[in-house]
N, C-alpha and C positions, 0 to 999 in steps of 0.2 A: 554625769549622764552616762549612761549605759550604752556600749557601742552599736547601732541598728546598722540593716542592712535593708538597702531598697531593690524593688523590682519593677522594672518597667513594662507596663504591658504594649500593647500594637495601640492603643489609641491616639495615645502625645506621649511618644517618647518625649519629645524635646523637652517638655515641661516638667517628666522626671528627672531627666538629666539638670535638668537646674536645682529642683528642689534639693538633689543630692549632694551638689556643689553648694547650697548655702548649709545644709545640716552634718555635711562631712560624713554622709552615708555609706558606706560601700555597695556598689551596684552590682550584685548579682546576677551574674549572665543565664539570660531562659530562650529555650528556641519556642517561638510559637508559628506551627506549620499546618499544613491540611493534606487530608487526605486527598485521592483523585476525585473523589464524592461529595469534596468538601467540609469534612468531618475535621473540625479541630484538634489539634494533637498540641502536646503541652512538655516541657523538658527543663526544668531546673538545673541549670549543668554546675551553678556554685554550690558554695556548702552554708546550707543557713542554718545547720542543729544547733538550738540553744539558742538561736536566733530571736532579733525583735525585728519583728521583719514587717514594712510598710510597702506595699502594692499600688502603685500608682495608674489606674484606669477609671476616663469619664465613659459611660457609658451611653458616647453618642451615635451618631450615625454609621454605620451600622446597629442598632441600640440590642437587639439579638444576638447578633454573636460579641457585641462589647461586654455584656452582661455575661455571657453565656463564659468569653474567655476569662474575667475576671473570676469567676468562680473558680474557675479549671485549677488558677494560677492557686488558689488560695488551699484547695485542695491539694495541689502539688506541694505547697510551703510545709501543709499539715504532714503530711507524709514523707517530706525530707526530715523533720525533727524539728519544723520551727516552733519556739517556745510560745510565741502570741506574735497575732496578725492583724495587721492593722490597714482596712482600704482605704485607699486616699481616691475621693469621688467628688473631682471638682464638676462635671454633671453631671445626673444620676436622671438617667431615662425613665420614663414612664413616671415622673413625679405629678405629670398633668394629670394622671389618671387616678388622683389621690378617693377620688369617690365615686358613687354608684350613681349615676345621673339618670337611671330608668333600669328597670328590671331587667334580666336577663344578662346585664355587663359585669367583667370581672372585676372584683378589687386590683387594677393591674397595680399600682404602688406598692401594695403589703405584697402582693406575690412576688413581688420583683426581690426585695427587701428581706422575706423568709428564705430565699432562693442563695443569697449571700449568705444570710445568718447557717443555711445547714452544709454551706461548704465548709466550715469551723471558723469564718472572721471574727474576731474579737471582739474589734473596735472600727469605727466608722468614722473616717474625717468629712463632711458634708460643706457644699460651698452654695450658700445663698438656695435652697428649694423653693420648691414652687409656691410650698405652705410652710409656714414654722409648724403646723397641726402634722404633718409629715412625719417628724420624727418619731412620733408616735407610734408608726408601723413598722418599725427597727427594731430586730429582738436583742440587738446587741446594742454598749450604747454608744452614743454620737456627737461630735463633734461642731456642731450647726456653725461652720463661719458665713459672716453675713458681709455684704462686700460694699458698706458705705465709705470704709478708710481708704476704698480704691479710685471709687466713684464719685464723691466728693469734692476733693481736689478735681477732678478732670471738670465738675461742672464749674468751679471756683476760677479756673483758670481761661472759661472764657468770656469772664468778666462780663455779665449779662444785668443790664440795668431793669429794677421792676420787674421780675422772671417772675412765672408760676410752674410751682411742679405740679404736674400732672399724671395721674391714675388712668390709666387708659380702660378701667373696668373695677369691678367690685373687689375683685380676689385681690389685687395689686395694692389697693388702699394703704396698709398697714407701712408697705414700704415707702410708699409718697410720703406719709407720714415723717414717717423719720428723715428722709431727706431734705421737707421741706423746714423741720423743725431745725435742722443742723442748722440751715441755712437762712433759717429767718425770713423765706418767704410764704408767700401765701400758698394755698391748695386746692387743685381743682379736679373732679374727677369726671372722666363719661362714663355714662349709664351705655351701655354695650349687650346685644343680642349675637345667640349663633345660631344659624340658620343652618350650618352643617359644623364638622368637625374642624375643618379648617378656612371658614369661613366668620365671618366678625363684621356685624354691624353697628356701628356706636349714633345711637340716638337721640340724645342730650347731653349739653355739657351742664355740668353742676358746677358753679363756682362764675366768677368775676374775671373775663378773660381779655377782655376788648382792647386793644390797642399795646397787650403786652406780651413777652417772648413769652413761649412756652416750651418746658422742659419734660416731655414725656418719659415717664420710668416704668422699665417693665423688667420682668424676670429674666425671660428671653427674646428671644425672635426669630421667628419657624417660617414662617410664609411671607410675613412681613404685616400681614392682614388685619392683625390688631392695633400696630401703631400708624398705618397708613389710614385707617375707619378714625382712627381717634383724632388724627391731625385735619381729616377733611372738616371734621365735628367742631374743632376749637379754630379754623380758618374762619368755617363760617358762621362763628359766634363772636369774631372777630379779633381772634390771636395776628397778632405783629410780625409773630415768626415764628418755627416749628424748630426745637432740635428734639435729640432721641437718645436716650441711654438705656440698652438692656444689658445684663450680668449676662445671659451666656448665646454666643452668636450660633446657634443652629442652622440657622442660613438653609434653606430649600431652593432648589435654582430658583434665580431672577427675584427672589428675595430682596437681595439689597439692594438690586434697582427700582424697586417698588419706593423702598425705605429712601433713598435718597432724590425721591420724586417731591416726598413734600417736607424732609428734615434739612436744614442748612450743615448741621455740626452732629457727626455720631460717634458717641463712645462705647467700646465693649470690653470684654474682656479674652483674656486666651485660656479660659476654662477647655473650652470645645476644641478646639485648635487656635493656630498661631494667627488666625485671623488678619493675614498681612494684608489685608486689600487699601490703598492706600487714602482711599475715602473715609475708613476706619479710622478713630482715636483709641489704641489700645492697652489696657492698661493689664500687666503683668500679678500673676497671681501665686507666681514663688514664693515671693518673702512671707505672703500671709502663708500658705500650706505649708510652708517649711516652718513657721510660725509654730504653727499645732504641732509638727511634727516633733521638735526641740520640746515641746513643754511635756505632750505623753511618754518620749522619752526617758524624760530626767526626771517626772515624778516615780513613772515605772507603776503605776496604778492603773487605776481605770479612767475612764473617760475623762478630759477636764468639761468644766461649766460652759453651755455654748454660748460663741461670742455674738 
C-alpha cells in the first residue's frame, strides 16, 4: 500500500484524527482562517507533492461554508502537487435535495456535487446518502458505504422481542428493507405528507404493528419531525413501544428533545459530529472510513465497488 497522507478540515477534526490513527496516515497541517468579512482563507502548510492525499470533511451544519471549505482544501492539495485526491464525506449536505419537486427549484445535490468534482477531487468516499440514485450526480467516482455493519449490532443488542422495523416514509423503504431482512423481522412503513420543508405528517401506517416494539430507521435527523410524526402514527395503531435509529444526527435545536419524547432507546452515528449527548447510543464510523480508505489505497486505482 502506497504511503497517503490525510487532511483534516474544520468539520470533525476528531474523526479525522482517528481515521488517521487506524490507516497510519500522515496528517498534514492546514490552517483554515477568515477573513474580517468572513471570507475563508486556506493554507496547506505540509508537503503533499506526489501525494495520495484523502480530505476528511462532512459537510454539515454550517453546510455552505463546509462545502465551500472542502473544496478550497482540494484545490489547495491540487496546487501543492497532490498526485490524487480523495474526499472523505461521511455527510454530504444538500443530499435531501436530490430532485426537483416543483418548477423553478435547483438540482441542489448535482450542484453541490459538480462543485467538488471542478475543484480537481478524484474520488469520493460516501457514508449511507439520502438515496443510493445520489450517486449518480457525482462526476467523479464514489465510494457509497452503507452503515448496516454499524447499526445492526446496536439494534441486536437491545434484545427486543417481536420488533418491527419501520420506514418512517417512502424514500427510506429500501433501507428498512435491509435491516429488517438482516434481522428476520417483519416491516412496516408510514405513508407520510409535508406540508412545508420541514414539517412531516405521517398518515397511515402500513404493516402489522399492534402490541409490538417498533424500530424506526431513517437516514438522518434534522428537526426531529419525521420520526416524532411516525411514532405518534405507530402508537396509535398500536405499537408497544417506540425506539429510533438514524445514520447521521443533524440535530436542529430541540431536535432530540422532540426525539426522546416518544423513542425509549436512540442510536446514531458520529458522522456529523461526536454526538456525545448521553441519551445518544453512538456508534463510531472510523473503522468503516478508514475501511475505504486502506482498500483505495492499496489498490491505487479507482474507485472500489460500493458497499
Amino acid at each position: 500500500m502506497r504511503k497517503i497522507g490525510l487532511i483534516a478540515g474544520d468539520a470533525h477534526p476528531k474523526l479525522a484524527h482517528r481515521i488517521a490513527e487506524l490507516t497510519g496516515a500522515d496528517e498534514t497541517g492546514v490552517s483554515i482562517s477568515a477573513f474580517a468579512d468572513g471570507e475563508t482563507r486556506i493554507r496547506i502548510e505540509g508537503d503533499v507533492r506526489d501525494s495520495d492525499v484523502y480530505i476528511v470533511q462532512p459537510t454539515s451544519t454550517p453546510t455552505n461554508e463546509r462545502l465551500l471549505t472542502l473544496a478550497l482544501l482540494a484545490d489547495a492539495a491540487r496546487g501543492a502537487g497532490a498526485s490524487r485526491i480523495t474526499a472523505v464525506v461521511p455527510y454530504f449536505g444538500y443530499a435531501r435535495q436530490d430532485v426537483r419537486s416543483r418548477p423553478g427549484e435547483p438540482r441542489s445535490a448535482r450542484l453541490a456535487a459538480q462543485i467538488l468534482g471542478s475543484a480537481g477531487i478524484d474520488r469520493l468516499i460516501a457514508f449511507e446518502l439520502h438515496s443510493a440514485a445520489l450517486e449518480s450526480a457525482f462526476p467523479m467516482p464514489i465510494v457509497h458505504l452503507q452503515a448496516d455493519e454499524l447499526m445492526l449490532p446496536a439494534i441486536r443488542r437491545w434484545g427486543l422481542r417481536d420488533a418491527v422495523i419501520v420506514s418512517p416514509d417512502a424514500g427510506g423503504l429500501k433501507r428498512a428493507q435491509r435491516f429488517a431482512s438482516a434481522l428476520r423481522v417483519p416491516l412496516a412503513a408510514v405513508a407520510k405528507t409535508r406540508p412545508g420543508d420541514d414539517a412531516a405528517v405521517a398518515r397511515q401506517v402500513l404493516g402489522d404493528v399492534r402490541g409490538r416494539p417498533c424500530v424506526i430507521v431513517d437516514d438522518m435527523a434534522s428537526t426531529g419531525g419525521t420520526i416524532v410524526a411516525a411514532a405518534e402514527a405507530l402508537l396509535a395503531a398500536g405499537a408497544a413501544e417506540i425506539h429510533a435509529v438514524f445514520i447521521h444526527a443533524v440535530m436542529a435545536r430541540g431536535a432530540l428533545e422532540r426525539i426522546c419524547a416518544v423513542a425509549r432507546r436512540i442510536s446514531t452515528t458520529d458522522s456529523v459530529n461526536d454526538a456525545s449527548d448521553p441519551r445518544l447510543q453512538v456508534e463510531g464510523t472510523a473503522p468503516l472510513l478508514a475501511g475505504a480508505v486502506r482498500e483505495l489505497a492499496g489498490t491505487g486505482g479507482g474507485a472500489a465497488p460500493s458497499s
